[in-house]
C-alpha positions in Angstrom: -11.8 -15.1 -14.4 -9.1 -16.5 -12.5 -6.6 -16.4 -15.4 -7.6 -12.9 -15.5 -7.1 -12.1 -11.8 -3.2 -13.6 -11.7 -2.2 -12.2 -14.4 -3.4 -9.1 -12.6 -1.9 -10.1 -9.4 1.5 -10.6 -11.9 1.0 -7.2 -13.3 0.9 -5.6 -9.9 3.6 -7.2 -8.5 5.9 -6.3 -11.1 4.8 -2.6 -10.8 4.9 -2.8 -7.2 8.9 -3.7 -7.6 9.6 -1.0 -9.7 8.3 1.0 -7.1 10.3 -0.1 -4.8 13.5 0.0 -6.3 13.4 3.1 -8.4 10.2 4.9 -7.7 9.9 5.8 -3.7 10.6 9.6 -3.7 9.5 10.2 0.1 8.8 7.7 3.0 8.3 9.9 6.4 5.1 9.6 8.2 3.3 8.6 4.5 5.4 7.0 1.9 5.2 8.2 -1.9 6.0 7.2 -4.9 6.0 7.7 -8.5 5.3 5.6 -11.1 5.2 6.0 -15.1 3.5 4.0 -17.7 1.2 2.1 -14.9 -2.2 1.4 -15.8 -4.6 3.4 -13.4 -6.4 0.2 -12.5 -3.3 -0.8 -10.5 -2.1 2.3 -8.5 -4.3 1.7 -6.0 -3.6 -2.1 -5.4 -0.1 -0.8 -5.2 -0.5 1.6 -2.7 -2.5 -0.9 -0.7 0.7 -3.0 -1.2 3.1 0.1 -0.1 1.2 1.2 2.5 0.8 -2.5 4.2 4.6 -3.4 3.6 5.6 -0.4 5.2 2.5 0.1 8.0 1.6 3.4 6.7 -0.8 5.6 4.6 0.8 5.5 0.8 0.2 7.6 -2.4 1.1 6.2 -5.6 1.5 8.8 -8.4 1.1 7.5 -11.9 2.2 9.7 -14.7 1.7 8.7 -18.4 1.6 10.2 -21.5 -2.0 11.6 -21.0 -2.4 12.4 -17.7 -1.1 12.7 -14.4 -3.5 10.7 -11.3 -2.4 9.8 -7.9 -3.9 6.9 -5.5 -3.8 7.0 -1.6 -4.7 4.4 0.6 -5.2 5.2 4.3 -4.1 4.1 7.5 -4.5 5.2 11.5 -6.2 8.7 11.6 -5.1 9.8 7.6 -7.9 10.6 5.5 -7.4 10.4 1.7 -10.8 12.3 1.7 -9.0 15.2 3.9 -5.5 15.3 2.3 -7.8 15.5 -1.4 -9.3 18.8 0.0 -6.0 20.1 1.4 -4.6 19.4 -2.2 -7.8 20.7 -3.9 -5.3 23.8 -5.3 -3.5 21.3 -7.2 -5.7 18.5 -8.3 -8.2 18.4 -11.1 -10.2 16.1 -10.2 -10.6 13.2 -6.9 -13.7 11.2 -5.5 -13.4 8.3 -2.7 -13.6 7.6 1.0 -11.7 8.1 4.2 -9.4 5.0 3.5 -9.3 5.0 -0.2 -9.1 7.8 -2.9 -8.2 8.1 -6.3 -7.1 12.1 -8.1 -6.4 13.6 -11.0 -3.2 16.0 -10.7 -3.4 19.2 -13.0 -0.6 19.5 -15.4 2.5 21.7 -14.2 1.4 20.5 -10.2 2.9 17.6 -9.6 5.4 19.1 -7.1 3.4 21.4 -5.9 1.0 18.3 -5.0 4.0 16.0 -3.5 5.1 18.9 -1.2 1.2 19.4 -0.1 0.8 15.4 0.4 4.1 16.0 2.8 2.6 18.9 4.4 -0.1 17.1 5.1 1.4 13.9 6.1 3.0 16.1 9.0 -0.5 17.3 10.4 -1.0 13.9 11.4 -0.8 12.3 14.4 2.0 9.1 14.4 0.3 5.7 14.9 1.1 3.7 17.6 1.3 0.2 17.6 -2.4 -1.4 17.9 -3.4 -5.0 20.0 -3.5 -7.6 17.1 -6.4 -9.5 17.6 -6.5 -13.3 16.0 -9.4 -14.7 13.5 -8.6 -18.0 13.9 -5.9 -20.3 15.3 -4.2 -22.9 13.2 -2.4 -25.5 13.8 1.2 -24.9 12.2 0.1 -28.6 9.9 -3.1 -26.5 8.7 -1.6 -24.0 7.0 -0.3 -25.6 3.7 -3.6 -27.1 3.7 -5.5 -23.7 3.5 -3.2 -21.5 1.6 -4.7 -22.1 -1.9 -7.6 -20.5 -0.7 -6.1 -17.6 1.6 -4.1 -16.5 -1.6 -7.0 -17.0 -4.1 -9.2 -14.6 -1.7 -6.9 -11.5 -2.8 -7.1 -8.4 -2.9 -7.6 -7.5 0.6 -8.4 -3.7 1.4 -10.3 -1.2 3.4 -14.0 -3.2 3.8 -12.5 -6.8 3.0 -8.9 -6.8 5.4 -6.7 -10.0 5.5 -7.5 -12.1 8.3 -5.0 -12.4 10.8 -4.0 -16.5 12.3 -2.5 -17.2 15.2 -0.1 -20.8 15.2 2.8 -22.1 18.0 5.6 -23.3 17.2 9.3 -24.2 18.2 12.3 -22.3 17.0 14.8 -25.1 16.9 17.9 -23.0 15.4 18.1 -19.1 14.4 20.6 -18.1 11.9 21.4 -14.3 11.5 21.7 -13.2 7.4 22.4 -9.9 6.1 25.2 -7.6 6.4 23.6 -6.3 9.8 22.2 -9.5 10.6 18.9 -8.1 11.1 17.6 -10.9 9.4 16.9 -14.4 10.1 17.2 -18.1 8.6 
């Protein structure tokens, strides 16, 4: 079982990439992207993953050589429930909840779909930034020591969220990287 769930966690990660490098087609107040040959198992782990890197609902479209399916995962007031109804025209199929939906796109809709997912997108109000609220404070020597098990707890989602620790520490020197330098060393 845990053989199985790396190599899934493998599997996902390299999907997730190629999302991310080839296969983000629109990222305003949702992000989208399309991805071909991906197993339908995994388009909504990486739309958790989209959505979470980039702090905002995220709809992964999965075409293959036998259908065409799209997974959204929610966040702030978007409802995948909601956006599969304002789709409905376009869609031959969907079932799932207010953070989490899986749909069948009819053939020939695809765009059609997309432009309605934007349309959408644009009905909703923009999320503002939330009060983080700690589950537990760690001392900055704990963390290698619980790790193992934080990663082995994956996936995280809608009814089983990654905890949140809080640790101090000291800065002692802060190197800027990048081209823009908006990164740090």
């Amino acid at each position: 079982m845990i053989r199985l769930n790396e190599e899934r966690k493998k599997t996902s990660a390299l999907f997730l990439r190629k999302a991310e490098e080839s296969g983000i087609v629109y990222d305003g107040r949702c992000v989208i992207a399309v991805v071909t040959d991906l197993n339908q198992g995994y388009t909504g782990l990486i739309a958790q993953q989209l959505g979470t890197d980039r702090r905002k609902p995220a709809i992964v479209i999965s075409v293959t050589d036998d259908s065409i399916s799209a997974s959204c995962r929610s966040m702030g007031a978007f409802d995948c429930n909601s956006l599969a109804d304002y789709c409905a025209d376009h869609l031959s199929g969907s079932g799932g909840h207010k953070g989490a939906s899986g749909m069948r796109i009819k053939p020939g809709k695809v765009s059609d779909f997309y432009m309605s997912v934007i349309d959408y997108s644009e009905t909703i109000p923009v999320v503002q930034e939330q009060e983080i609220v700690a589950d537990l404070y760690l001392d900055i020597s704990d963390i290698p020591l619980i790790y193992e098990d934080y990663i082995s707890m994956a996936p995280f989602g809608q009814r089983f969220r990654k905890p949140i620790f809080v640790s101090e520490f000291k800065i002692n020197k802060l190197t800027s990287l990048g081209q823009t330098g908006t990164h740090a060393k």
